[in-house]
KEZALO-243270 format. One line per field, with one value per residue (C-alpha): residue number from 0; z negated, y, x negated. Coordinates in nm, 4 decimals. Example, Ala and Ser with C-alpha at 12.3 -4.5 7.8 and 13.67 -1.06 7.14 Angstrom:
! KEZALO-243270
resi <- c(0:1)
z <- c(-0.7800:-0.7140)
y <- c(-0.4500:-0.1060)
x <- c(-1.2300:-1.3670)
//
This chain:
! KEZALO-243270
resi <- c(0:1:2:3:4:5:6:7:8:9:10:11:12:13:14:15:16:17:18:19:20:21:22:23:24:25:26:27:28:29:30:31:32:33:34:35:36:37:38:39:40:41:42:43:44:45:46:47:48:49:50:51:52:53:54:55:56:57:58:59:60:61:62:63:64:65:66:67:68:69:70:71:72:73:74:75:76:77:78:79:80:81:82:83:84:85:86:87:88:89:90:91:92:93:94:95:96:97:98:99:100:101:102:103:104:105:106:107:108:109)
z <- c(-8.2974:-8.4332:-8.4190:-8.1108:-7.9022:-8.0073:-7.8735:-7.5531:-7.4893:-7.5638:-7.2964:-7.0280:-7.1185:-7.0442:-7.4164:-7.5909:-7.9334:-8.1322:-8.5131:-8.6804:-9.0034:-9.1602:-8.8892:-8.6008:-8.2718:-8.0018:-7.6048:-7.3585:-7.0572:-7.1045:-7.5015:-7.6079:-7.6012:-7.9609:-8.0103:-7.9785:-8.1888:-8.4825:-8.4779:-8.4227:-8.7503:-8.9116:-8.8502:-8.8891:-9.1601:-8.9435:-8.5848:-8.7398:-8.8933:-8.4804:-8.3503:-8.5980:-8.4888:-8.1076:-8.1495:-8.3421:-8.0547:-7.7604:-7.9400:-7.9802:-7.6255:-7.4829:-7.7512:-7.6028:-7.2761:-7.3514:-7.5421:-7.8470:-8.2110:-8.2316:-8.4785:-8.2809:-8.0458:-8.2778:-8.4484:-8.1170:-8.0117:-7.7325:-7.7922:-8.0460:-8.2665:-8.0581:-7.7740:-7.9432:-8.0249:-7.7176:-7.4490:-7.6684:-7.3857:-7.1158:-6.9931:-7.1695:-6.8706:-6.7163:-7.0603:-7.1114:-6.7499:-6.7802:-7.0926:-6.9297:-6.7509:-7.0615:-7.1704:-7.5226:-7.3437:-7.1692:-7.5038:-7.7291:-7.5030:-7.4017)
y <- c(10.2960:9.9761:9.8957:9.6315:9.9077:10.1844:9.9454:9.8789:10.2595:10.3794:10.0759:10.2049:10.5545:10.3712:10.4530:10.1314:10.0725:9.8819:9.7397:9.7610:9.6599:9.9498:10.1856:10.2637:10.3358:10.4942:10.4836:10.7218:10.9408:11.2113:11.2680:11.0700:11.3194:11.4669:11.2412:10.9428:11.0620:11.1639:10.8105:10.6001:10.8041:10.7415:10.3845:10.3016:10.0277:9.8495:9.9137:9.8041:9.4656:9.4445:9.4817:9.2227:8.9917:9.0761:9.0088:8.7379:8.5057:8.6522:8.4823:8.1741:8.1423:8.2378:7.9425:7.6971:7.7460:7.6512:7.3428:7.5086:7.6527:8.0074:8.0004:7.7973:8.0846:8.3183:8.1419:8.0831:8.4248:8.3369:8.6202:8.9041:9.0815:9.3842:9.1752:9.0930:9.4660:9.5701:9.2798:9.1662:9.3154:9.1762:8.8045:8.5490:8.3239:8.5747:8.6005:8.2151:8.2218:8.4835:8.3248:8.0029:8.2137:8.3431:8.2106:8.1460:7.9344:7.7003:7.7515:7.6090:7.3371:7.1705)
x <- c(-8.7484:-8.8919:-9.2750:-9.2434:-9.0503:-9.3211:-9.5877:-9.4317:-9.3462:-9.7336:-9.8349:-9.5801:-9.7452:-10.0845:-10.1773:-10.3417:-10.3198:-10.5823:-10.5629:-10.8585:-10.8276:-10.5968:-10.6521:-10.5051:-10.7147:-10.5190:-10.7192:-10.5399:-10.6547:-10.4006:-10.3055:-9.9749:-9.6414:-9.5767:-9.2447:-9.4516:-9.7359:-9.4734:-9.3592:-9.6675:-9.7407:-9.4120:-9.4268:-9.7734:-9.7912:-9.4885:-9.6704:-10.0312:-9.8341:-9.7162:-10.0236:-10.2123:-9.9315:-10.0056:-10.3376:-10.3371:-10.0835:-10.3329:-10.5817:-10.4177:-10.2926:-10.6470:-10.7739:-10.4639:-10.6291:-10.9809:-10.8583:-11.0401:-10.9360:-10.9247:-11.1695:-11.4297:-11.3935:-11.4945:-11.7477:-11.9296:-11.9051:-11.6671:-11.4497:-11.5184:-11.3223:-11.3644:-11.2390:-10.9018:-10.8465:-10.9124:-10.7594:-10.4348:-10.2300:-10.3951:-10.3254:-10.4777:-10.5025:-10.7883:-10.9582:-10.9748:-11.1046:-11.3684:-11.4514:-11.5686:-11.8133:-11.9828:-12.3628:-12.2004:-11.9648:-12.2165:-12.4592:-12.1590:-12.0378:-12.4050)
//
């Protein structure tokens, strides 16, 4: 099983997976079956090169949608690192928008 089909079976499993630098953070209410454990292990260097990926286009899409770089965003505190982690596989559309509602949004745009 390649690292993009891992990823998407731990999310139907409601298991999230977060990069964090060279680590990988697993968030689960009821622990992951063995199977899947065995290969998130197995395949780690491929799923953690996934999730960067992942991670990296929800921040650009959430950036698309506030007209702003990605690392204007950052820079401004608009979204955090721990944010990308932990949101990549949510839709950027509601990030952008909850964004917008943030005091470091209004601080960096008046």
């Amino acid at each position: 099983m390649n690292a993009a089909s891992l990823i998407s079976r731990a999310l139907r499993e409601h298991i999230y997976l977060e990069a964090h630098g060279d680590q990988l953070h697993l968030v689960f209410d009821t622990p992951p079956p063995d199977d899947l454990m065995s290969a998130l292990k197995e395949n780690k260097p491929q799923v953690l090169e996934e999730l960067h990926r992942l991670q990296n286009q929800w921040l650009e899409r959430v950036a698309r949608m506030l007209y702003r770089p990605a690392e204007w965003l950052l820079e401004h505190s608009i979204i955090e690192e721990c944010d990308i982690r932990e949101l990549w596989h949510t839709e950027p559309r509601q990030a952008a928008e909850t964004a917008k509602t943030g005091l470091h949004w209004h601080l960096a745009n008046h």
